[in-house]
C-alpha positions, 0 to 999 in steps of 0.5 A: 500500500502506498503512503502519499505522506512517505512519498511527499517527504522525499520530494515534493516536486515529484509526487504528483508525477509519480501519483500520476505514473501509479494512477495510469499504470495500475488501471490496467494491472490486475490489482486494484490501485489503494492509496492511503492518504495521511493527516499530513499529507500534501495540499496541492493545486488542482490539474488541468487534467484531473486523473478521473472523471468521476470518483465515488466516495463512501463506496463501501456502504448500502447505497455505494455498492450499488453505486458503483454497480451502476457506474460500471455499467458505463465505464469506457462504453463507447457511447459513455463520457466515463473514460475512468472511475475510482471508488474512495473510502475509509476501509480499503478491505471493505471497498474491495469486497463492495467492488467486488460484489458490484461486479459480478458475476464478472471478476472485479473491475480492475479501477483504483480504490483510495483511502479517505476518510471525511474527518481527515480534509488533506485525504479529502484535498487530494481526491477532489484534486484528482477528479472531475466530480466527486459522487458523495454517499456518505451520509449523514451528511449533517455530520459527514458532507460539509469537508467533502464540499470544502474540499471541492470547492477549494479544488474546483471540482464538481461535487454531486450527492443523494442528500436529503437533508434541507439544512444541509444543503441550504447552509452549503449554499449559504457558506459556499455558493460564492466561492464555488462560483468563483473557483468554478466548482458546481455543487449539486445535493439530492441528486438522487430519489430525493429529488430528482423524481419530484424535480423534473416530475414537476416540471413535466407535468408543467410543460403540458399546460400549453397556452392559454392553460395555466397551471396553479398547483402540483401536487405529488402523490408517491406510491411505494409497491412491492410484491414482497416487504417494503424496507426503506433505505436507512439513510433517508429514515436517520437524515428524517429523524436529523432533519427533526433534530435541526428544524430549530437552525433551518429556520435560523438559517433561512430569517438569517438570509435576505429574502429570496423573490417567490415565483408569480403564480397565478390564482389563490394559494391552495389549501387542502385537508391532510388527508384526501383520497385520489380517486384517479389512481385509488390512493389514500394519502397524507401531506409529507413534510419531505426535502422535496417540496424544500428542494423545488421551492428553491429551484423556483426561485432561482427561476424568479430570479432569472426566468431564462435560468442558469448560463453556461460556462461555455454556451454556444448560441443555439444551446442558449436558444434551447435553455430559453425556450425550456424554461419558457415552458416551465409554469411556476405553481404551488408545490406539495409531496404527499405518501399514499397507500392503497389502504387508510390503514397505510395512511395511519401507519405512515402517520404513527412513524412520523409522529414518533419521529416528530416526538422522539425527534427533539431530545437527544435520548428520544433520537438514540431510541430511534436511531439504535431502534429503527425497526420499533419506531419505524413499525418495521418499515426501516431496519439496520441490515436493509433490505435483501436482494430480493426485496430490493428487486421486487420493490417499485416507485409510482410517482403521481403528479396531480395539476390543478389549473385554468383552461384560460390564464386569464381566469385566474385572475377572477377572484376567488374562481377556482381551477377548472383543468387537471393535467395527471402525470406520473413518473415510474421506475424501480425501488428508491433507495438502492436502484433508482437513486444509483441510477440518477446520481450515475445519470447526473454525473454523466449528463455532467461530464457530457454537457459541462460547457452548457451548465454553470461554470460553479455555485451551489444550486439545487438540481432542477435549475442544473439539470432541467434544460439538459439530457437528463430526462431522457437519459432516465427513460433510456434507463429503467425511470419513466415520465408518462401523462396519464390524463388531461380533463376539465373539471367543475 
């Protein structure tokens, strides 16, 4: 194993040629390349030509294996912007058996594993010094997320994560946004389930309300289905019950901010029940207070604050032409997320799990009860040891995405005249946790590497502002995530 630290001591003018010679050469020998970073090691500038296009920390973990499944899919497909892969972590013995399970049945694929580790930023230096784009899965990222940012920003790398954590994301908008613009460092969080789904799914059902039908709200209705037991990932039920803990400072961070400008939306602000039963697809349901609806609030207001959206480091005339007219076609409206269950038994259990989370939540014993105990609190819907493959296989996702809005533009500006049209559309793919979220972070990277010269050249952005002109969608059907309009009606 080699130690960049003993290496460094000897000469640092050369070790980043040497770093360089090991990186290439042992791509290719039939040994994983395993670098150990120490406390001490060296700060360097970021290169020109970073030696991976994408490198996949916290790769030994549920959601990591997976990960890198995904992204071998993809590695030097003559059709892929992925030319080379690393995989980073903690545990070199536990990255090499997560490398090796990911690709079978074939023997490992020969890519380099790095030792990192969060609490050590010099590892973290180097690995963003080395990369195009850092895929984070170490979580929770409350407490594990911010040195990985740090550290790509400062070295001017991208940085992409599966967060769905809002005080996480907005305190790194908050702290990092103006130097990642300026070091051209683009930091995109939830670029996983949370919230890609409801980020595009949002904006799908929008660019069907063709002139002059206006739209007013969207609300999203998810459906978890399986033909065995629903297991959730654990990741998403502790950054739930986090998420509780830090209630208190998002709400500081957000009255510290000035105001941001709200999106113009036609029509009065709904109010609806907190539970309501959707005929059109046989679904009971309850409002959940999810990071999505956080997530594409914040996309629309950077829409407010630019309705052409984001420039790109290095548009040509005809993608700047492209980029407006899709968000030409975006209607801002109000968003909600909804659970549902095909039972009002379903709708309860949903409710007893986010009530204990809510009550046990606030005080630092009553989070130690829930986050030791996970199956108790959560009626067995989250355990420690997730799911097995065959839960995991057997598991989907129906994402409904219910419009409400005027036949006319003009008659929402009627008074109290209540929406007249419904527009119903639905985004499909497989079980959330360890397929569908390894195959949108997989995608986002890729639609980064591919179409980098038309996004921002940096800053920290939610991910519908980023993604929505791209390729994304598309490159998501071709991979197992539909986006299908299932209706179009007035109603009285």
């Amino acid at each position: 194993m080699w130690t960049i630290n003993s290496l460094y001591k000897r000469n640092k003018m050369i070790l980043p040629k040497i770093v360089d010679y090991f990186g290439h050469y042992l791509k290719d020998s039939p040994h994983p390349t395993c670098f150990t970073i120490s406390n001490r090691a060296i700060s360097q500038n970021p290169k020109p030509n970073p030696t991976y296009d994408v490198i996949i920390l916290g790769a030994s973990g549920f959601t990591g294996k997976h990960v890198i499944r995904e992204a071998l899919k993809f590695l030097n497909n003559p059709s892929s912007p992925l030319k080379n892969l690393a995989i980073a972590g903690r545990n070199t013995t536990k990255l090499s058996r997560a490398l090796q399970w990911a690709s079978g049945p074939n023997p490992p694929a020969q890519i380099p594993i790095l030792n990192a580790d969060t609490s050590n930023p010099s590892s973290l230096r180097y690995l963003a010094s080395q990369a195009k784009i850092i895929l984070n899965c170490v979580g929770p990222f409350r407490l594990y997320g911010e040195p990985v940012v740090k550290a790509c920003v400062d070295s001017g790398c991208d940085y992409l994560d599966i967060s769905g954590e809002p005080e996480f994301m907005e305190r790194m908008e908050v702290k990092y946004h103006d130097k990642a613009l300026e070091n051209g460092s683009l930091v995109v969080s939830a670029c996983g389930f949370d919230s890609i789904p409801a980020e595009l799914g949002w904006m799908f059902n929008s660019r069907q309300w063709l002139p002059p039908a206006i739209s007013n709200q969207v609300e999203a209705y998810i459906s978890l289905e399986s033909d065995k037991r629903i297991v959730g990932n654990l990741g998403t039920y502790e950054s739930a019950v986090l998420s509780v803990a830090n209630a208190d400072k998002l709400q500081e961070l957000r009255r510290s901010r000035p105001k941001r400008p709200r999106p113009m939306i036609p029509g009065t602000s709904p109010r609806g029940p907190l539970v309501n039963h959707l005929n059109e697809v046989g679904l009971w349901a309850v409002k959940l207070p999810s990071a999505d609806a956080t997530v594409v609030r914040r996309t629309l207001s950077c829409l407010a604050e630019d309705p052409r959206g984001l420039s790109g480091v290095n548009e040509i005339t005809e993608q700047i032409e492209k980029r407006e007219a899709f968000w030409s076609s975006i209607k801002p409206a109000h968003f909600g997320m909804k659970i549902g269950s095909k039972s009002l038994l379903g709708v309860v259990r949903f409710i007893t799990v986010g009530k204990f989370i809510a009550l046990f939540g606030k005080t630092g014993i009553g989070r130690w009860l829930l986050l030791n105990f996970p199956s108790v609190f959560s009626l067995g819907f989250f355990r420690k040891k997730g799911p097995s493959e065959d839960e995991v296989a057997s598991a989907t996702f129906k994402m409904w995405f219910v419009g409400h809005g005027f036949t006319d533009g003009s008659l929402a500006s009627q008074g109290n005249r209540k929406p007249d049209m419904q527009i119903i559309t639905r985004v499909m793919g497989p079980e959330i946790g360890y397929l569908t979220t390894p195959i949108i972070l997989v995608q986002c990277a890729l639609t980064l590497l591919q179409e980098r010269d038309n996004l921002p050249k940096g800053g920290v952005f939610p991910p519908g502002i980023v993604f929505g002109p791209t390729h994304l969608q598309d490159r998501l059907q071709q991979n197992g995530i539909s986006f299908d309009v299932i209706s179009k009606r007035t109603v009285n």
